[in-house]
Backbone as a ProteinNet text record, in pm:
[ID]
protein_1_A
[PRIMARY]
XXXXXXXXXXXXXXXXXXXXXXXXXXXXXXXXXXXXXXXXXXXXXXXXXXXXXXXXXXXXXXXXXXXXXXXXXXXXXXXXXXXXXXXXXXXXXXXXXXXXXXXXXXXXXXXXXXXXXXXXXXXXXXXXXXXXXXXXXXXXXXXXXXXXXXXXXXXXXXXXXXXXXXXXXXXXXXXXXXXXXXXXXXXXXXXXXXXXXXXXXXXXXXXXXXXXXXXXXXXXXXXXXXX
[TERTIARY]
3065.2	3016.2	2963.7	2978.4	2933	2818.9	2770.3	2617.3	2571.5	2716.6	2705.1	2694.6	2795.1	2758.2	2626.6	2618.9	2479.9	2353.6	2350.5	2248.7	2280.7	2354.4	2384.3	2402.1	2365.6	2366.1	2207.8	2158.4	1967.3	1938.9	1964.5	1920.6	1962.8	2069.9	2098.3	1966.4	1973.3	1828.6	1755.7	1676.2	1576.3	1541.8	1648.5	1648.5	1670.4	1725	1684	1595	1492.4	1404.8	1245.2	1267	1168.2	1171.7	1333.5	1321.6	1242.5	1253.6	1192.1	1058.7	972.2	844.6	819.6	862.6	789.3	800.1	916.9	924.8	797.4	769.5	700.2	527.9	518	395.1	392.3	449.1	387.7	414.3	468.9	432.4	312.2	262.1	121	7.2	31.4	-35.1	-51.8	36.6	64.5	-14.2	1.4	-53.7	-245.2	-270.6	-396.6	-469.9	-360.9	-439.9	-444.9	-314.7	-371.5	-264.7	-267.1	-131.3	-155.9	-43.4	-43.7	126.5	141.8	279.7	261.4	422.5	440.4	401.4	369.2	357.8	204.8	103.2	-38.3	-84	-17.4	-83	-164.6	-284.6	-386	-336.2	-402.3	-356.8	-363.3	-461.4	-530.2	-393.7	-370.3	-276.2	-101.2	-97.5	38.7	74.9	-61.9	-72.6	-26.5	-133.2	-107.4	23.9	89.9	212.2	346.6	297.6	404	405.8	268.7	251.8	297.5	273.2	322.4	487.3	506.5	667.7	713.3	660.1	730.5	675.8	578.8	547.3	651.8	699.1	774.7	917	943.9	1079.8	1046.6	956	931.1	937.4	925	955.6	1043.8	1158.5	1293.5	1406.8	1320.5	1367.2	1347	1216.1	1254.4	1200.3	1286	1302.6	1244.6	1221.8	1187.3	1014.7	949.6	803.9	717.5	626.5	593.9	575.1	604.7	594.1	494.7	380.9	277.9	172.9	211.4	158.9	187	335.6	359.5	314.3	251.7	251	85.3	26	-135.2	-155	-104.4	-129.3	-161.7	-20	-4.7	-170	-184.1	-316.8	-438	-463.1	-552.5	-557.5	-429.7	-389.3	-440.2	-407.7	-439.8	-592.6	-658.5	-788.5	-859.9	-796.2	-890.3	-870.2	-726.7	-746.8	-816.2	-808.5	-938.3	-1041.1	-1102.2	-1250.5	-1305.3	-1203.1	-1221	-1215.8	-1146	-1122.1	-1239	-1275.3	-1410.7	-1573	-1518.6	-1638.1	-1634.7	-1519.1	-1471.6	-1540.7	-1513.4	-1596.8	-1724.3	-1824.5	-1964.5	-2049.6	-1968.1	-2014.6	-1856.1	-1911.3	-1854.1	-1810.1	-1931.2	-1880.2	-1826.5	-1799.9	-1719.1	-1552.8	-1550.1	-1420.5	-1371.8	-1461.3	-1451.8	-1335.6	-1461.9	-1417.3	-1288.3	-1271.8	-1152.1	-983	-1050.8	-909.8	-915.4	-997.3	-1035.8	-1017.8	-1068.5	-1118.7	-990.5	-976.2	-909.4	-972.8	-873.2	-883.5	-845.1	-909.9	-854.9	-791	-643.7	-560.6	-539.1	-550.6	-576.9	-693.5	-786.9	-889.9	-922.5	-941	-930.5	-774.4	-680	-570	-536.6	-653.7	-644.6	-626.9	-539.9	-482.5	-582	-621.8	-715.1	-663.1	-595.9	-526.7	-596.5	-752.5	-832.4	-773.8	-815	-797.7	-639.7	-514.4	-381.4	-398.4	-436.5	-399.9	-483.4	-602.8	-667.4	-578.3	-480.6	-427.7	-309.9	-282.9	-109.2	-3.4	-77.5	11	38.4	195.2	272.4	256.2	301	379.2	488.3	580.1	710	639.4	556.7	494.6	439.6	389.3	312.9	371.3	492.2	576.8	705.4	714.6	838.7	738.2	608.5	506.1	525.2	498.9	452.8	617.9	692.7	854.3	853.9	817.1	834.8	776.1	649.1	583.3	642.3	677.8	792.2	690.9	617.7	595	661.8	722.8	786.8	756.8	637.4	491	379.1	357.5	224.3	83.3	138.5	2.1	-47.3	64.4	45.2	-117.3	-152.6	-187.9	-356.4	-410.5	-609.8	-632.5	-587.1	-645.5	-511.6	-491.7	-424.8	-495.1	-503.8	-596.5	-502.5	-508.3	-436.5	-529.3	-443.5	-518.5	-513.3	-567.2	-586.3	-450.8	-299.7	-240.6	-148.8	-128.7	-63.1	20	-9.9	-2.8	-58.1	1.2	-40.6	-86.4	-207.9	-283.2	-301.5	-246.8	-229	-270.9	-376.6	-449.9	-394.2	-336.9	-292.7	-342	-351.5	-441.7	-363.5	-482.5	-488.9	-341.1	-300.1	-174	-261.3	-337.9	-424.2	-410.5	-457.4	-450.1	-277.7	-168.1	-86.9	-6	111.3	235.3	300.5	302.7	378.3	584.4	582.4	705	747.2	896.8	966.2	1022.7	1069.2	1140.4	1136.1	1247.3	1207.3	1160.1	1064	972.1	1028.8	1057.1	1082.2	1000.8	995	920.2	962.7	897.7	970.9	894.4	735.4	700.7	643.9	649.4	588.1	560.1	424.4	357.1	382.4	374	408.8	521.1	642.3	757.7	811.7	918.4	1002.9	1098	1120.8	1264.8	1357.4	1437.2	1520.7	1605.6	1641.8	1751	1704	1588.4	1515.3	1549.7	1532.2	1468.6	1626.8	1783.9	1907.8	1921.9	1877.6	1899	1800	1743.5	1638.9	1716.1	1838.3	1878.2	1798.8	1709.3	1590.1	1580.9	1520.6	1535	1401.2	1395.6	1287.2	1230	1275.4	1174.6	1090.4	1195.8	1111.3	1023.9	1027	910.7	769.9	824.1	694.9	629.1	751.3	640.3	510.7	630.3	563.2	427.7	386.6	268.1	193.1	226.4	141.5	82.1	198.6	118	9.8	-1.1	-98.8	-203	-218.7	-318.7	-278.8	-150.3	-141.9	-198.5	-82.8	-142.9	32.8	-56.6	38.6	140	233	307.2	258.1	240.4	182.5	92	-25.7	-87.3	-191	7	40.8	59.8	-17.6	36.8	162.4	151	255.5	278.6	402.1	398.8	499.7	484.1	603.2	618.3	733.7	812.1	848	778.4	818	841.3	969	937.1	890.1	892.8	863	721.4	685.9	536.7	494.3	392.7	366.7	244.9	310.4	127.5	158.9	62.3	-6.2	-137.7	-135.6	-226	-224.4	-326.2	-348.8	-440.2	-350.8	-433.9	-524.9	-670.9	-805.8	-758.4	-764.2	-734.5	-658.8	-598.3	-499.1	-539.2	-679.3	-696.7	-796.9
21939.2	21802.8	21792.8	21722.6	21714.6	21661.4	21635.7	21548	21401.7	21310.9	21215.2	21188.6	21257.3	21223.9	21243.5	21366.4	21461.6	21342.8	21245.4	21202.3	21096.7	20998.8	20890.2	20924.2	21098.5	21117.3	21071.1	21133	21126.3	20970.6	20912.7	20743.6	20744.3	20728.2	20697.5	20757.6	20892.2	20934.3	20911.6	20866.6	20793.9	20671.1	20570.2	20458.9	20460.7	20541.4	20583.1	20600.6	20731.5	20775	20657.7	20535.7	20464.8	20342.1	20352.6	20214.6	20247.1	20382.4	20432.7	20450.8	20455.1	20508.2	20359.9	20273.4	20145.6	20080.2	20094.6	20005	20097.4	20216.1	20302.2	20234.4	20216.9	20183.2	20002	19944.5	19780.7	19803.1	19845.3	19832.2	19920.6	20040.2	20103.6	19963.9	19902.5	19802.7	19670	19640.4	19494.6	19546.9	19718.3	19754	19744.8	19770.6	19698.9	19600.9	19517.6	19394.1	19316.2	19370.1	19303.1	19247.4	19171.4	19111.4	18967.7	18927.8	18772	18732.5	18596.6	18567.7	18478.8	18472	18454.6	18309.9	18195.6	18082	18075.5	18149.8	18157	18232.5	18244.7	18327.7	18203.9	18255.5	18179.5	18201.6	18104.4	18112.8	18261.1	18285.4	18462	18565.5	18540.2	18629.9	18615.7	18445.2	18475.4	18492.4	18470.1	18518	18661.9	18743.8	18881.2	18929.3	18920.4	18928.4	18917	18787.5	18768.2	18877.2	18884.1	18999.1	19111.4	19153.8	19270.8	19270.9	19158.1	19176.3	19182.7	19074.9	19128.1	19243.8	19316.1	19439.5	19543	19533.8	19630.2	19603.5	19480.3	19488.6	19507	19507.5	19565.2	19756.4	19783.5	19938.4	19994.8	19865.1	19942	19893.8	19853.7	19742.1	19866.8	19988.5	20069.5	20165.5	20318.9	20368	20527.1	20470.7	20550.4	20608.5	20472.6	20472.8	20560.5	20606	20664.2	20602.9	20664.1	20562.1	20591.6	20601.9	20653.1	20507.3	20482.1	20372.6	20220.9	20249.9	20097	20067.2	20141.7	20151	20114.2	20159.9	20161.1	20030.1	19899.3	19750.9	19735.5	19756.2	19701	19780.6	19873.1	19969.9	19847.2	19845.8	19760.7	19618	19566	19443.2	19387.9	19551.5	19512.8	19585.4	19647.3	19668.2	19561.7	19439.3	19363.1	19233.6	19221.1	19137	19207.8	19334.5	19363.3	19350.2	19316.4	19316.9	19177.3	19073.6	18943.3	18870.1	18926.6	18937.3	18942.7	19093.7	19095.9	18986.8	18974.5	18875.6	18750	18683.9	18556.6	18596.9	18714.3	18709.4	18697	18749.9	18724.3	18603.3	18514.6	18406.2	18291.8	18229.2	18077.8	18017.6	18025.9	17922.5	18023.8	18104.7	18114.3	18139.3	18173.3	18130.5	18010.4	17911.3	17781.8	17797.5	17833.7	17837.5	17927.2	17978.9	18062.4	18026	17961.7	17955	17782.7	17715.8	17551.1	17539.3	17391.9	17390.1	17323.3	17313.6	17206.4	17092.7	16966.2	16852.7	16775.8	16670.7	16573.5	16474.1	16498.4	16347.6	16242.5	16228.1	16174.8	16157.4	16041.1	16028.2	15961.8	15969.9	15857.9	15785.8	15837.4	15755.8	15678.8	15673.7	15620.7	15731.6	15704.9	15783.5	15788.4	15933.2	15901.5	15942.7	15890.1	15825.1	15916.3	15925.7	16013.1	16146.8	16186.9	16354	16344.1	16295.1	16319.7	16296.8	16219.9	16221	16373.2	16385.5	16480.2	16634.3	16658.1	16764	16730.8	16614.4	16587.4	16581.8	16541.2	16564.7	16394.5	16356.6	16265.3	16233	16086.6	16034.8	16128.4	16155.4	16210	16337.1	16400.1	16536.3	16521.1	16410.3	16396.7	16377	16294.9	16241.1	16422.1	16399.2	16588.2	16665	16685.9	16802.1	16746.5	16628.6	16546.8	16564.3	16512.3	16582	16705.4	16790.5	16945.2	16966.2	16870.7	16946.4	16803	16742.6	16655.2	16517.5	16503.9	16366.8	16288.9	16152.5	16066.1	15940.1	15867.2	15830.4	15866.4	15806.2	15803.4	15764.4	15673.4	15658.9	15761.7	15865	15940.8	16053	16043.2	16149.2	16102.7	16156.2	16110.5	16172.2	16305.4	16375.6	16468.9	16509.9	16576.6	16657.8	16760	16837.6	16925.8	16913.2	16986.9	17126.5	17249.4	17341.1	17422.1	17504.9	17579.2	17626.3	17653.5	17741.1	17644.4	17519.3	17409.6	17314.9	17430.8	17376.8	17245.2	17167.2	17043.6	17081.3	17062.3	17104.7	16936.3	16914.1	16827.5	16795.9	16707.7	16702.7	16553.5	16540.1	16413.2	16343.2	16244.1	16168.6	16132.4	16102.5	16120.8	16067.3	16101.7	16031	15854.7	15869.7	15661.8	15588.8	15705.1	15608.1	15592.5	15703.1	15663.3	15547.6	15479.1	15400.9	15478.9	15402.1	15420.7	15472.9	15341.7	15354.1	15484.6	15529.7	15626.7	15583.9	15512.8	15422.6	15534.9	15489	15553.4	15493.5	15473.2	15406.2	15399.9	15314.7	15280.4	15225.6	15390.3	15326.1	15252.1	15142.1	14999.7	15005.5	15053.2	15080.2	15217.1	15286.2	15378.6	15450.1	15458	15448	15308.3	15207.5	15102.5	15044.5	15094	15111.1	15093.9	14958.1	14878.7	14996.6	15036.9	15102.1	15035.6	15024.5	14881.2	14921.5	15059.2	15107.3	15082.3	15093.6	15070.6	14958.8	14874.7	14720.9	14672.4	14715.7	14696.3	14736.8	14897.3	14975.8	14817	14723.2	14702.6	14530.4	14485.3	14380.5	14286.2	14321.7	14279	14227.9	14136.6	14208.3	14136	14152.9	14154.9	14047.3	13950.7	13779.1	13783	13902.3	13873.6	14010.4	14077.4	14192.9	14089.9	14048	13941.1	13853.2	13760.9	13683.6	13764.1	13874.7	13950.7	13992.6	14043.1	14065.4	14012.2	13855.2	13766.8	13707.9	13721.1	13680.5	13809.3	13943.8	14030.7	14023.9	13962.7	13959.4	13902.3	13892.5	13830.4	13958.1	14106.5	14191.3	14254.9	14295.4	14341.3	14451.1	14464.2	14553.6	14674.5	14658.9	14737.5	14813.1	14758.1	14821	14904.8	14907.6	14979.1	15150.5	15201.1	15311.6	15381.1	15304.4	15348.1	15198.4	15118.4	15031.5	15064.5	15073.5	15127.2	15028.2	15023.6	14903	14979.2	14928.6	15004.7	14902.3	14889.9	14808.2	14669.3	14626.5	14518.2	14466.1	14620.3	14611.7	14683.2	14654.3	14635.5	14762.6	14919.5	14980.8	14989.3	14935.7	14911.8	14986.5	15061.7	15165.1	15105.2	15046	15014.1	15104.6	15110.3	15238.2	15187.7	15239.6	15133.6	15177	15265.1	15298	15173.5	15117.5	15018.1	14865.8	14849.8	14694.5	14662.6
9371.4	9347	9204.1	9100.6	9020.4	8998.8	8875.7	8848.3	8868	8846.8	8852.8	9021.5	9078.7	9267	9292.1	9230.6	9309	9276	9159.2	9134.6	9182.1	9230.3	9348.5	9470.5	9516.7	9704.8	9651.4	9537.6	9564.3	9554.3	9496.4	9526.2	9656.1	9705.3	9844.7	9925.7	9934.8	10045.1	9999.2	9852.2	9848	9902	9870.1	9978.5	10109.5	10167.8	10313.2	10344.2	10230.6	10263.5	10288	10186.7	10178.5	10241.1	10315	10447.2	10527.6	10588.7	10652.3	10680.1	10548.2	10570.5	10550.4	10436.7	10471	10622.9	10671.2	10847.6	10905.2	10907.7	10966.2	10961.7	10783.4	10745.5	10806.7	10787.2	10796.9	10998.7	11044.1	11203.9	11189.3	11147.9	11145.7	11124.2	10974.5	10946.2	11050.6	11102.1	11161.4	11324.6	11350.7	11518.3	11494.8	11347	11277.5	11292	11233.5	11197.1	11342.3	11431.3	11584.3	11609.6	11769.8	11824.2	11779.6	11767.9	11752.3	11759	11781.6	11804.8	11645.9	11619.9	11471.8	11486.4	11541	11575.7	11535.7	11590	11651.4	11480.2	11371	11299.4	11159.1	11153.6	11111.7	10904.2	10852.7	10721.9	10652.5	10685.2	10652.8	10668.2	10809.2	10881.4	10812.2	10762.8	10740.3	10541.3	10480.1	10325.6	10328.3	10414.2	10440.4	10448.8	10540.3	10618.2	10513.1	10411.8	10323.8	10225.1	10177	10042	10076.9	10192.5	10232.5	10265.9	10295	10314.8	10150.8	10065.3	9885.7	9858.6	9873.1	9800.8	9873.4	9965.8	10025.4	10038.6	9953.4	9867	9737.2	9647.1	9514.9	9516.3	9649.6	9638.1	9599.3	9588.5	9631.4	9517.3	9402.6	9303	9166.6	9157.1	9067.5	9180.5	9213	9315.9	9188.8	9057.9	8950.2	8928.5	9014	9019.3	9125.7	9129.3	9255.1	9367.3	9474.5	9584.2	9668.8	9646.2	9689.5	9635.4	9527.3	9468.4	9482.2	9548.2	9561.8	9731.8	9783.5	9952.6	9911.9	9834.6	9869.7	9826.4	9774.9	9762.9	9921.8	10029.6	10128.5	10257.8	10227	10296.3	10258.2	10107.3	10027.5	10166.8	10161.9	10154.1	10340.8	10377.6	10559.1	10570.2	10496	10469.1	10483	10347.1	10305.2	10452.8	10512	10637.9	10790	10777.6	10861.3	10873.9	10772.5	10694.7	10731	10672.2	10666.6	10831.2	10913	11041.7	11099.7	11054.7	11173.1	11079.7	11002.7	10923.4	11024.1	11017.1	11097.2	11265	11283.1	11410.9	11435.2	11349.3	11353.9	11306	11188.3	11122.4	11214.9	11264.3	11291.2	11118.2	11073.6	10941.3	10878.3	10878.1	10748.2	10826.2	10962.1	10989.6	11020.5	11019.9	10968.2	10828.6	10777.2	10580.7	10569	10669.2	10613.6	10684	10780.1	10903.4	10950.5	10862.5	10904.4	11052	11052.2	11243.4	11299.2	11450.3	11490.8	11478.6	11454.2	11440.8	11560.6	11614	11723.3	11670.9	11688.5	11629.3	11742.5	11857.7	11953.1	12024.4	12032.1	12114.8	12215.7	12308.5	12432.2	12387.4	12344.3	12353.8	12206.8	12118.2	12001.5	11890.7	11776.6	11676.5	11595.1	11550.1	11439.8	11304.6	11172.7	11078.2	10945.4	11026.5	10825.1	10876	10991.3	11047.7	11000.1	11037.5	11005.4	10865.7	10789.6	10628.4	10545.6	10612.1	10572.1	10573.6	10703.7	10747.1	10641	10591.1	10538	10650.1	10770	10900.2	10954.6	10924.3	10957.8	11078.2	11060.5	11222.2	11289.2	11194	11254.6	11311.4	11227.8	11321.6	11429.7	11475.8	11578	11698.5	11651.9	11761.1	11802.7	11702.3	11792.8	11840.9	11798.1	11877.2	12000.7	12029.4	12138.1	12228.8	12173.1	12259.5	12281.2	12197.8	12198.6	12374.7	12414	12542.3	12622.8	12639.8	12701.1	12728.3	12621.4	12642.9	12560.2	12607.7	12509.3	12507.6	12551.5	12569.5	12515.7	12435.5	12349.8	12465.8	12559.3	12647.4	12745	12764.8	12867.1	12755.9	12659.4	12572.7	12582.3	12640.2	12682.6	12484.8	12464.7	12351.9	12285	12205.8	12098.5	11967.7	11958.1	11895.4	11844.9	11668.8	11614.5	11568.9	11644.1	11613.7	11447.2	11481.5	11318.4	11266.8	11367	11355.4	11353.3	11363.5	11318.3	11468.1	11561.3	11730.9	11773.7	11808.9	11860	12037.2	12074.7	12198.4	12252.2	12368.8	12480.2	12596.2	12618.2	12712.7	12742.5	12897.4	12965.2	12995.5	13080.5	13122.9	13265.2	13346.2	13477.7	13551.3	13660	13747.8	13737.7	13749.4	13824.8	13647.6	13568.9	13435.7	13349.4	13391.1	13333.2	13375.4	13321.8	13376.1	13450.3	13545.7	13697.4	13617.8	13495.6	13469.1	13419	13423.4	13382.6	13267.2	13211.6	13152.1	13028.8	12909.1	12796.3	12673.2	12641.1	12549.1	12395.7	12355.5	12201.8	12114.7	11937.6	11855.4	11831.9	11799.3	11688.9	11563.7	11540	11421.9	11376.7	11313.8	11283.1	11104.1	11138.1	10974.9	10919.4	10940.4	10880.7	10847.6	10914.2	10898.9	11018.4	10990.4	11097.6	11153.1	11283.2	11301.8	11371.5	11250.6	11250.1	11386.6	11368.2	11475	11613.7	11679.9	11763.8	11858.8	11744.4	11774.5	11799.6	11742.3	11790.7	11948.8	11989.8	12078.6	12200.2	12187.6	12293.5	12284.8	12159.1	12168.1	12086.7	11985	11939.3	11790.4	11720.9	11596.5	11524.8	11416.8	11297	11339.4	11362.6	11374.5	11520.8	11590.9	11710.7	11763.4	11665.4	11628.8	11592.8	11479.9	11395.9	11507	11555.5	11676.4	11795.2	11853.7	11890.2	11921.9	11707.3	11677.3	11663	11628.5	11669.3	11743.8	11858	12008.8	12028.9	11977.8	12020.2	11873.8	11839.2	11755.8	11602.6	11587.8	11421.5	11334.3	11402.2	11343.9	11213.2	11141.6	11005.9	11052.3	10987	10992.2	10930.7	10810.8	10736.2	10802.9	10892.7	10950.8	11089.6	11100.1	11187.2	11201.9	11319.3	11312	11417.4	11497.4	11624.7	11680.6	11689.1	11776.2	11881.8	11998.9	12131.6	12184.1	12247.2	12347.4	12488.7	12580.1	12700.4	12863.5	12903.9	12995.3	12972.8	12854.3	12815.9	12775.3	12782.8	12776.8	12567.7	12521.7	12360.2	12430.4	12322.2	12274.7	12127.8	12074.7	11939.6	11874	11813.7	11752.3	11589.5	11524	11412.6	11369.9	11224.5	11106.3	11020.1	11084.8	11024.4	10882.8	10810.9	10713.5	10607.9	10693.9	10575.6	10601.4	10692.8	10685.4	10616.1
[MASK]
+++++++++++++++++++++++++++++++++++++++++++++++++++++++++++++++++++++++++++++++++++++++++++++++++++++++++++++++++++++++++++++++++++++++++++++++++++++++++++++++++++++++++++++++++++++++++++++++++++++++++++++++++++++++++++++++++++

């Protein structure tokens, strides 16, 4: 074998050698820092997770450096989320400060508009969370509490307080915004959206946050925010 092979078998088992110990090291690290499902992982948990996933492709980018050195960032890195971990356990506020609280975007049934702008969390988010657990009814929802981990948490409201109907409920407004397609699907259109809102109050489009059509029946959620 000559020199030139002999010194491309050794890169090869070097990069063998350091898939290896890194897969070895970040499951050591990750059996650490604790169980969690990739869904449930708190801001802390998924900063971590990333750095450690680039530092352990920077290993393998100069295979010239020691590798003893490029592994002790990631030790550092699940050190410093152990640390901060068990801090969050003894102080409330500062895992407040570190992992922010859940928010209630639903209250008794009413949308609350500062908590979603505050999060940067949309209509459209609210409404697929809300499909995701098979409601497609906004009235069926007593509370909605967006947790820390970006989970929308769902509390119903009673069999006596919901609609009897099955029916399938159509937005017609959402965020302030006509859905024109909607209002075709129900035989409907723009002038008789407008009358509509007037027979329920001579209320704006604009400020609106959810308007549904169900059964012939109007729920209307206005965004104090914009009157």
């Amino acid at each position: 074998m000559d020199e030139g092979s002999g010194i491309e078998v050794d890169i090869y088992l070097g990069i063998i050698f350091r898939t290896t110990v890194i897969y070895l090291v970040i499951w050591f690290l990750f059996r650490m820092m604790g169980k969690r499902e990739v869904g449930e992982l708190s801001v802390l948990d998924l900063v971590v997770s990333i750095m450690i996933g680039d530092i352990a492709v920077l290993s393998f980018e100069d295979l010239e450096k020691p590798f003893i050195r490029q592994t002790i960032p990631m030790f550092v890195l699940a050190i410093l989320q152990i640390t901060l971990a068990f801090a969050s356990l003894k102080s409330v506020r500062f895992r407040y400060f570190m992992d922010g609280q859940p928010l209630i975007i639903i209250n008794q049934g009413k949308i609350d508009e500062k908590a979603m702008r505050r999060q940067r969390y949309n209509f459209d988010d609210l409404l697929t969370q809300l499909r995701e657990q098979g409601i497609i009814d906004i009235n069926e929802v007593q509370f909605a509490i967006l947790e820390t981990t970006g989970k929308l948490s769902v509390i119903k409201k009673s069999e006596e307080e919901r609609s009897e109907s099955e029916s399938i409920p159509y937005p017609l407004i959402v965020d302030g915004e006509v859905q024109e397609e909607n209002l075709n699907k129900i035989g409907k259109n723009h002038f008789w959206l407008l009358h509509q809102l007037k027979k329920h109050g001579d209320t704006k489009v604009k400020e609106i946050s959810i308007c549904g059509y169900i059964d012939g029946q109007f729920y209307i959620d206005t965004n104090e925010t914009k009157k």
